[in-house]
N, C-alpha and C positions, 0 to 999 in steps of 0.2 A: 364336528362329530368325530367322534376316535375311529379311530379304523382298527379292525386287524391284518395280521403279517403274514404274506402269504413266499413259503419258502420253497424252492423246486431244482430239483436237478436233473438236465440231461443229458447223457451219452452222446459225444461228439466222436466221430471217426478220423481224430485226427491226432495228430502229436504235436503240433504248430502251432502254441500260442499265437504268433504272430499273426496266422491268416485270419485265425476265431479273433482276434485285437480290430483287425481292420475290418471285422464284419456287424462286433457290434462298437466299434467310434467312431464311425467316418458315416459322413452325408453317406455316400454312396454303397457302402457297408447295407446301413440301416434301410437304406430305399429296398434292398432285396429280398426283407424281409420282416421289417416293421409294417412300415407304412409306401402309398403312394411317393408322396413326396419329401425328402427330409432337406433342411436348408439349415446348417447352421453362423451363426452371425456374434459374435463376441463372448462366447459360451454360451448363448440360448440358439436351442435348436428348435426347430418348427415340426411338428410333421404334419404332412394332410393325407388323410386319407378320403377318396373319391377324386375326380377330374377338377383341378382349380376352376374349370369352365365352364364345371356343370354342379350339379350336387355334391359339395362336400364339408368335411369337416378337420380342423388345424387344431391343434393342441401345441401350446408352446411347453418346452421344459430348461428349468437352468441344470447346464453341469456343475454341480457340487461337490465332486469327486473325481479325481482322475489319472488314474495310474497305470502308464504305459504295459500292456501282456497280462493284467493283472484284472481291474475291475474300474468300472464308471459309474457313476453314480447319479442321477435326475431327480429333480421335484419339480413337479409340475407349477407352472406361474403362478396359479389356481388353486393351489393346494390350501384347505384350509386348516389340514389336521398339519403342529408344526412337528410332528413326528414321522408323517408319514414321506416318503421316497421310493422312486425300483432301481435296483440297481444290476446290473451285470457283470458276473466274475467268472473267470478262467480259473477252475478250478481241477485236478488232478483225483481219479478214484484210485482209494486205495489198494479195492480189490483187483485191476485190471491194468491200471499206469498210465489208460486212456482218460483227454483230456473231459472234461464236462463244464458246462455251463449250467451257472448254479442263478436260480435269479430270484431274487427278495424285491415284493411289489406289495401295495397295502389297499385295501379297502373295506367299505363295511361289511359286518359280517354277512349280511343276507346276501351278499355280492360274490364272496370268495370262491365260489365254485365255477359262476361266471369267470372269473380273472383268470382263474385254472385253465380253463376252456381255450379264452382268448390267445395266453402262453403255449398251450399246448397248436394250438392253427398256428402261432409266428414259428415255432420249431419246427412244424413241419416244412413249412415254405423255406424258411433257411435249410434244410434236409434236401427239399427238391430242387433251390437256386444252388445250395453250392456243395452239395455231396456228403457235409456234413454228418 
């Protein structure tokens, strides 16, 4: 099923590619603000969200992309559209010189508002874990 593209940009409070780098590539980045659990293992990373103990659910992704301050790029294992990926990049506003996080994520149309939604909750938790 084709998916469509869903393209977003947020305002980040920082000027330090570096710390926005390590919060969304690293296991421990991503725990604070994707998912429960992130585990990555030869460029596929796991996440789970809910308690491994109790109710949950893992989604695996390969990295496909990967450029230091810059942008990463996932497809899901799963994926059956071979277009679709999300990706996360450190991107700079014009109007202001403050950093933003610009994120490219696909799914079906009837869905895109959903995805909107779910992006909008992980920005806030990274807003709340790390001041962003």
């Amino acid at each position: 099923m084709k998916k469509e593209r869903l393209y977003i940009e947020y305002p980040l409070s920082s000027h330090q590619p570096g710390i926005v780098w390590t919060l969304i590539s690293t296991d421990h980045g991503l725990e604070r603000w994707i998912a429960d659990e992130v585990v990555e293992d030869n460029g596929i990373i796991s996440f789970t969200w809910g308690l491994p103990w109790a109710d949950h659910h893992t989604l695996s992704a390969n990295i496909i992309e990967r450029e230091r301050n810059s942008h990463i790029r996932f497809k899901w294992v799963e994926e059956d559209d071979p277009e679709a990926f999300w990706e996360m990049r450190i991107g700079k506003s014009e109007l202001t010189g403050d950093l933003c996080l610009c994120i490219i994520d696909y799914a079906p149309e009837d869905e895109i508002e959903d995805l909107r939604s779910l992006w909008d909750g992980n920005m806030e938790r990274l807003h709340m874990s790390s001041g962003l």
